[in-house]
N, C-alpha and C positions, 0 to 999 in steps of 0.2 A: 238588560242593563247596558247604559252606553258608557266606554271608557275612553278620556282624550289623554294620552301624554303627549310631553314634549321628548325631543331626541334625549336620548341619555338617562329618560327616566325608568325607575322599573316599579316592579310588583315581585316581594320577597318570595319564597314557596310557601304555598297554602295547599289545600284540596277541597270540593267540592262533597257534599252527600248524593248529587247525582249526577247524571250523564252533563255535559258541558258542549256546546256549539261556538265554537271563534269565528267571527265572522269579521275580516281586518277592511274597513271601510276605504280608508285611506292612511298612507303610510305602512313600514317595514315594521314589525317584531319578530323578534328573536324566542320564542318557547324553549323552555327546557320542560322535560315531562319524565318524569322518571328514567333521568338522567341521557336520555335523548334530547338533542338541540335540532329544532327544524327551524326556518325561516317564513314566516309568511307575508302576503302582501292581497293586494286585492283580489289575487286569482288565485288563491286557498284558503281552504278551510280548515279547522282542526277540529274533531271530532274528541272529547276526554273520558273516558268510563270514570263512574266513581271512586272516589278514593286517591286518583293519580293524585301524586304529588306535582305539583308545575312552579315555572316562576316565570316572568317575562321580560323582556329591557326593550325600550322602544330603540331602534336603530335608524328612523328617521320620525319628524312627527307623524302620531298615528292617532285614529279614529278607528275603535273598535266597540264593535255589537257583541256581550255576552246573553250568551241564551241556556238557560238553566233546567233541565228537566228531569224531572223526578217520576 
């Protein structure tokens, strides 16, 4: 799944039913994941088990790759 926001935009907390691959194409997001905040950018990845609860806020525009695995 590809996701584009713009700065400032976010994604409430949800979860997944399975494992989750962030892959940040272009552009800053901020993750929160079960109440950990990391930053990512083209040169990480985030890796989510299932179940994490997460939420995201774009901190510059961003192009990201969701990859879903079950």
């Amino acid at each position: 799944m590809n996701i584009q926001l713009k700065s400032g935009e976010s994604i409430p907390s949800h979860f997944a039913d399975g494992d989750v691959l962030i892959i940040v194409r272009r552009g800053t997001v901020e993750f929160t994941v079960e109440e950990e905040t990391v930053e990512l950018t083209n040169e990480t990845l985030l890796h989510m088990e299932p179940k994490e609860k997460h939420s995201l806020i774009a901190k510059h525009d961003a192009d990201i790759i969701v990859v879903k695995m079950k």
